[in-house]
C-alpha positions in Angstrom: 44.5 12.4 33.2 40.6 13.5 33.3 41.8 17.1 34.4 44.4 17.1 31.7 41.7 15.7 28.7 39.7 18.3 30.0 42.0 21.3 30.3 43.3 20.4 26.6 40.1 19.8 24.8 38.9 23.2 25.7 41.3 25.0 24.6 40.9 22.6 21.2 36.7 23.9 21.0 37.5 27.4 21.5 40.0 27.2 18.4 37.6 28.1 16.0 35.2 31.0 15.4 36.4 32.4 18.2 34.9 35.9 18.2 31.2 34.1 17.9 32.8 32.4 21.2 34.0 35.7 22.9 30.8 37.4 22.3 28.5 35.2 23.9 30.8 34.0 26.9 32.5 35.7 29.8 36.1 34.9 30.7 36.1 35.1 34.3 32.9 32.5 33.8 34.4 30.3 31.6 36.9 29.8 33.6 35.3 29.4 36.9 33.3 26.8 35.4 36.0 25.2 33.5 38.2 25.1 36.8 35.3 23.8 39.1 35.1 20.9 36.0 38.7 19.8 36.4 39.1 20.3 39.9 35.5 17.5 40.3 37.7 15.2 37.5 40.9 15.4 39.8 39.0 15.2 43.1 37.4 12.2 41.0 40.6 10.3 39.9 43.2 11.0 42.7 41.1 10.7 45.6 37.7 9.1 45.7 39.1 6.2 42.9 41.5 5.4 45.3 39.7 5.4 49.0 37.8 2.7 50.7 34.4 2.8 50.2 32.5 4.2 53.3 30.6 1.3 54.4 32.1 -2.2 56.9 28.4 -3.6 55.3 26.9 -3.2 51.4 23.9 -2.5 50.8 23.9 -4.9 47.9 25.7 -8.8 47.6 27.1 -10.7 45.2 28.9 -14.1 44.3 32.6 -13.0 44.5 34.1 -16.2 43.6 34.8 -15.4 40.3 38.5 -15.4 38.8 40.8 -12.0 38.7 41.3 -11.4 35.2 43.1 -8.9 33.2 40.6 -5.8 31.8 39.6 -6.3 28.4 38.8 -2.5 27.8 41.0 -0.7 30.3 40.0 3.0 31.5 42.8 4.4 29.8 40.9 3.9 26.3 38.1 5.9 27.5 39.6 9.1 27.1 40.4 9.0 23.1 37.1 7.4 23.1 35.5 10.5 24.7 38.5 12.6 22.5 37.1 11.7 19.0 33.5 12.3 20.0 34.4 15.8 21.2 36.3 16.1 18.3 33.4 15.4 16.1 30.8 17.8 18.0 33.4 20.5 17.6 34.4 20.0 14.1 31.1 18.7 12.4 28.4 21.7 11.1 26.0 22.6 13.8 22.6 24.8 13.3 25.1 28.0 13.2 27.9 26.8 11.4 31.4 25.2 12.2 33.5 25.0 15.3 31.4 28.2 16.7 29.7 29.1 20.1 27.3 26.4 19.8 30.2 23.7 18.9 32.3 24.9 22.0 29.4 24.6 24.6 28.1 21.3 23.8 32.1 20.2 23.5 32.6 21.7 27.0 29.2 20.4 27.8 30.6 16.5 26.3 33.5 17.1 28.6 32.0 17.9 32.1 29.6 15.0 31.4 32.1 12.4 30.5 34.9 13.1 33.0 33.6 15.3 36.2 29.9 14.7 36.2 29.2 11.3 35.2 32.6 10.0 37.2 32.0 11.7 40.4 28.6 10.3 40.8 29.8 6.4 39.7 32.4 6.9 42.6 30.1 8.7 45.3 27.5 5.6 44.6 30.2 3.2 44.8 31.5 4.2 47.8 27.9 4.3 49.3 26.8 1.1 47.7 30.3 -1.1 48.8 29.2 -4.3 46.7 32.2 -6.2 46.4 33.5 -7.2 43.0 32.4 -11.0 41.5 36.2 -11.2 41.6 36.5 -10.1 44.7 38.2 -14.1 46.3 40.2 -14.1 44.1 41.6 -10.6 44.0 42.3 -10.6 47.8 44.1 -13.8 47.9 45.9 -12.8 45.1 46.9 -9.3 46.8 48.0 -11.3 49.9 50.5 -13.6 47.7 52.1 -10.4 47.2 50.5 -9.2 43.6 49.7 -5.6 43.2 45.6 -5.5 43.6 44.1 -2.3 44.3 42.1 -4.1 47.6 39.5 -0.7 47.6 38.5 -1.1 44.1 37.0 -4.6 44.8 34.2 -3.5 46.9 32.8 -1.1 43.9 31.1 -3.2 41.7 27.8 -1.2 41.6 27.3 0.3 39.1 29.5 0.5 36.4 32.2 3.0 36.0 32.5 2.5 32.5 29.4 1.4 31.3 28.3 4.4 32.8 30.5 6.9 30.9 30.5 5.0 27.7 26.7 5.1 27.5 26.8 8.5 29.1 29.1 9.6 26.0 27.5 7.9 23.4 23.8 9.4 24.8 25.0 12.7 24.5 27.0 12.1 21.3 23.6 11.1 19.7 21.6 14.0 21.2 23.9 16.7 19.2 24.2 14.8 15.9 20.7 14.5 15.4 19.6 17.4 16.8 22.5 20.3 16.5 23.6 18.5 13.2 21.1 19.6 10.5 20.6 18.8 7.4 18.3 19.8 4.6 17.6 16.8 3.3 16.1 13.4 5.0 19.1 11.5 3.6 20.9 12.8 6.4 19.8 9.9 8.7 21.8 7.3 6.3 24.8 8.7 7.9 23.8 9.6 11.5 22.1 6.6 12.0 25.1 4.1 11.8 27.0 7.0 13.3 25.0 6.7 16.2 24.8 2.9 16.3 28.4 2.9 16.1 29.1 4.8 19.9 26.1 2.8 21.2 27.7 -0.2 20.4 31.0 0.5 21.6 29.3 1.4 24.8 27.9 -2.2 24.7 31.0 -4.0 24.2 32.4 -2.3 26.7 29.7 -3.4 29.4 29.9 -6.6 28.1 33.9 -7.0 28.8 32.8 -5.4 32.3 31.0 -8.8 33.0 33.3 -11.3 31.1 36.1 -10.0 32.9 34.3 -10.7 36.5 34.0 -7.4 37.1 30.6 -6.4 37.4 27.3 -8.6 37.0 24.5 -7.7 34.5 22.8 -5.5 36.8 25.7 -3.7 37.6 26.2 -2.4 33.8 22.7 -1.9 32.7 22.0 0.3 36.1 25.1 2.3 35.2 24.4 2.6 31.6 21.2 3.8 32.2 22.9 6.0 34.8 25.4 7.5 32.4 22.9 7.9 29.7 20.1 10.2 32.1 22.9 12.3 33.6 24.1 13.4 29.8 21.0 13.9 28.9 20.4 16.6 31.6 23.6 18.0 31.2 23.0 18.4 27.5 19.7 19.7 27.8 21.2 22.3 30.3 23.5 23.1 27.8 20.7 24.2 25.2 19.1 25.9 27.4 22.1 28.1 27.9 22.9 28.3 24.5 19.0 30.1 23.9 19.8 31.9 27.0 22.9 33.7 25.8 21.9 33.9 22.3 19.0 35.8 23.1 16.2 33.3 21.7 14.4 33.8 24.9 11.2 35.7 26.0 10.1 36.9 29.3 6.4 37.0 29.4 4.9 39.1 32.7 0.8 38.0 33.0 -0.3 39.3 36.4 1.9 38.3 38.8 3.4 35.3 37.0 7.0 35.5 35.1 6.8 33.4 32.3 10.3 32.2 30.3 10.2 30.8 27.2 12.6 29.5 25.4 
């Protein structure tokens, strides 16, 4: 579903000024990068989700004696989660104008944060971490009475999956509203405040169902919020940095023999 979200909502950001787009991009590129992005999200979902983890001995314990419950906040919601906030970087005004260059990288940039980036590295710690879910009793003997428990996902309680993305989407969210969304007037924070808020909360809740729901314990959600939230945060900063690049706001200063770029 990851490759598919991703696949769609591209084609969605390029939708709108699309010969700004065409003349600062290259089509063999775009779709290099664009392919490598859905074939890490489908690498992501069909494979690593579903393997064992890689290790007979975790690096971290826990008390697994907690009761299996049903998810509060199931994955599945994640992805119109992550749909609307793409949605808004693409459609809101940016520093150039509306559904432009700058819209489309940051809404590719949202995407390969949220569902290649971000997942990938949840799963490639989990797998090296192998700290058995707080549920992890009660899942087991519930798969041998014959339920159907995923017995691999129990032993990848650190960190976070989804505290991890949520924070990671509501981090990077927050980066291009207040600072790709301008506004001429200070008033402007009345609105992106809450805005903000708003995804930061849901990111909380969602944490907090993570733990109720013997999933994961504290540490397990803060680590991967934090997680979620640095890795958007480089990936959007990237993303500006490309933006100057291919925009031509950029200087190349030569002193001696030092190459100085500035952006």
């Amino acid at each position: 579903m990851a490759t598919l979200v991703i696949t769609l909502l591209m084609a969605a950001a390029s939708y709108g000024d699309f010969a700004d787009i065409a003349a600062h991009t290259s089509l063999r590129n775009e779709a290099l990068e664009l392919g490598a992005a859905a074939a890490v999200a489908a690498v992501t979902e069909f494979y690593l989700s579903k393997s064992p983890v890689w290790t007979d001995h975790p690096l971290l314990r826990t008390n697994t004696h907690g009761i299996y419950k049903s998810e509060t906040v199931s994955d599945v919601w994640l992805y119109p989660l992550g749909l609307a906030m793409a949605s808004g970087i693409g459609f809101m005004p940016n520093r150039s104008g509306t559904m432009n260059f700058e819209a489309y990288t940051h809404a590719k940039g949202f995407l390969e944060s949220s569902f290649a980036v971000i997942p990938i590295v949840n799963e490639i710690v989990k797998h090296a971490v192998g700290k058995k879910r707080p549920n992890y009793d009660s899942g087991i003997n519930l798969h041998n009475e014959g339920e159907n428990i995923d017995v691999n996902d129990l032993s990848k309680s650190f960190y976070s999956g989804q505290a991890s993305i949520s924070f990671g989407m509501a981090t990077y969210f927050s980066l291009f509203l207040f600072r790709n969304v301008e506004n001429d007037c200070s008033q402007s924070l009345v609105w992106k405040t809450p805005l903000s808020l708003a995804t930061f909360a849901v990111a909380t809740y969602i944490s907090y169902t993570r733990v109720h729901d013997n999933l994961h314990e504290p540490v397990d959600v803060i680590v991967g919020g934090l997680a979620g939230a640095a890795i958007a945060t480089g990936i959007y900063f990237l993303h500006e940095k490309r933006l100057l690049i291919r925009k031509g706001k950029t200087a190349i200063v030569i002193s001696g023999n030092t190459v100085v770029l500035i952006f």
